[in-house]
C-alpha positions, 0 to 999 in steps of 0.5 A: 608689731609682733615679730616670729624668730625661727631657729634650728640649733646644731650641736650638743643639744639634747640631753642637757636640757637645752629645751627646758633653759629656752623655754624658761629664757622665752617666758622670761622675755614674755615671748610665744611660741614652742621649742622642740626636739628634732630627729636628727639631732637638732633642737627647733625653736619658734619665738614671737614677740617684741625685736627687742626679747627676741633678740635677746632669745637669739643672743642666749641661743647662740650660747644655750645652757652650759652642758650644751654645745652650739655649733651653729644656729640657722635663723629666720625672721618674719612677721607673725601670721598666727599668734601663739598664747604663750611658750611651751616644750613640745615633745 
């Protein structure tokens, strides 16, 4: 069953290529879904796929690249309702 991960990330993370290190770590672990830069400063990322590489995806999230700065990490799991074909930065 394929499961969604939901995150909004706080911290230093735009500007130090926050996004393009999520979407490279997501096609990695062979997950769907999209991150984004929000206006408030906050990066927001949506994952789906195996517990296992979301997990992982989670972990990584926690950490970001090393320019970044992570102050908190608000998580959502449910079950996937529409499936995405692949990852990809949305602007």
């Amino acid at each position: 069953m394929t499961q969604e991960l939901h995150l909004f990330i706080t911290g230093l993370v735009q500007g130090v290529s926050y996004r393009a290190n999520a979407a490279a770590m997501a096609q990695r672990l062979g997950l769907a879904g999209w991150v984004r830069n929000l206006p408030d400063g906050r990066v927001e990322l949506l994952a789906q796929g195996e517990e296992k590489a979301l997990r992982s995806l989670l972990a990584w999230a926690h950490e970001g690249p090393s320019q970044a700065r992570v102050d908190h990490v608000e998580t959502r799991w449910d079950k996937a309702a529409e499936l995405l074909p692949d990852f990809r930065i949305r602007s």
